[in-house]
N, C-alpha and C positions, 0 to 999 in steps of 0.2 A: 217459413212459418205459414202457415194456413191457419187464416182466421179471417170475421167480418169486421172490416174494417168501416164502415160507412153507415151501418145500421140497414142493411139493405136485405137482412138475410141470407145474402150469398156471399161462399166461402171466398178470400181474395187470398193471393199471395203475397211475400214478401220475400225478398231475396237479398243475402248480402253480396256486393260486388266485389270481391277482394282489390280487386285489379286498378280500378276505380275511387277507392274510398267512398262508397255509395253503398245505399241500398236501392233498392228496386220495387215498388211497389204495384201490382198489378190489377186491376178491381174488375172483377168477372162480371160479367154482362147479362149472366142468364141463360146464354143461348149456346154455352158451351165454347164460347169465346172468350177474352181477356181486354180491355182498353190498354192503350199506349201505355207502356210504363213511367209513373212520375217516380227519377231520381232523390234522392235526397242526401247530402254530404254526410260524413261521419270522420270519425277518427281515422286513424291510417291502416291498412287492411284489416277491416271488417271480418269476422270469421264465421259471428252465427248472431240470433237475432232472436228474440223474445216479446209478447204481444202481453202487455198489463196495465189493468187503469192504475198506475204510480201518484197520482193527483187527486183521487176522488172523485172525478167529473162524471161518472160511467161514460167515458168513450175510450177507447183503446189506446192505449200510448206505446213508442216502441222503443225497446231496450237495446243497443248493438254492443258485444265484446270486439273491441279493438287489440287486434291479434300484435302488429304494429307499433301500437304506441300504449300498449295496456294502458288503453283508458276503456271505460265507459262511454254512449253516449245515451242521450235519453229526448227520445223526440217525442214529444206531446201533441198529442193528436193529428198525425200526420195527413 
């Protein structure tokens, strides 16, 4: 998913890691670069990912389909 995750304006990634049980999150710099990727756990192989305020808070929260253990996970303001 591409979307702003930090309120920064700029587009960030997110990635699910199947491999892993992770996702991948990456917050763009500005300058056509990427920061270190902060991990985050999830269910057991992640398959795809979805960016929605679920809370109300206006801040983005992220949804993972867990391909693995059909679950959901719902991480809140990552």
């Amino acid at each position: 998913a591409v979307v702003v995750v930090n309120s920064d304006t700029k587009s960030d990634i997110i990635v699910a890691n199947a491999g892993s049980n992770t996702i991948s999150v990456l917050l763009n710099t500005g300058s056509g670069t990427f920061l270190t990727q902060t991990t985050y756990a999830t269910g057991t192989y992640p398959e795809s990912v979805a960016v929605v305020d679920v809370n109300d808070d206006n801040k983005p929260d992220i949804i993972v389909a867990n391909l693995g253990s059909s679950t959901v996970s719902v991480l809140l303001h990552c």
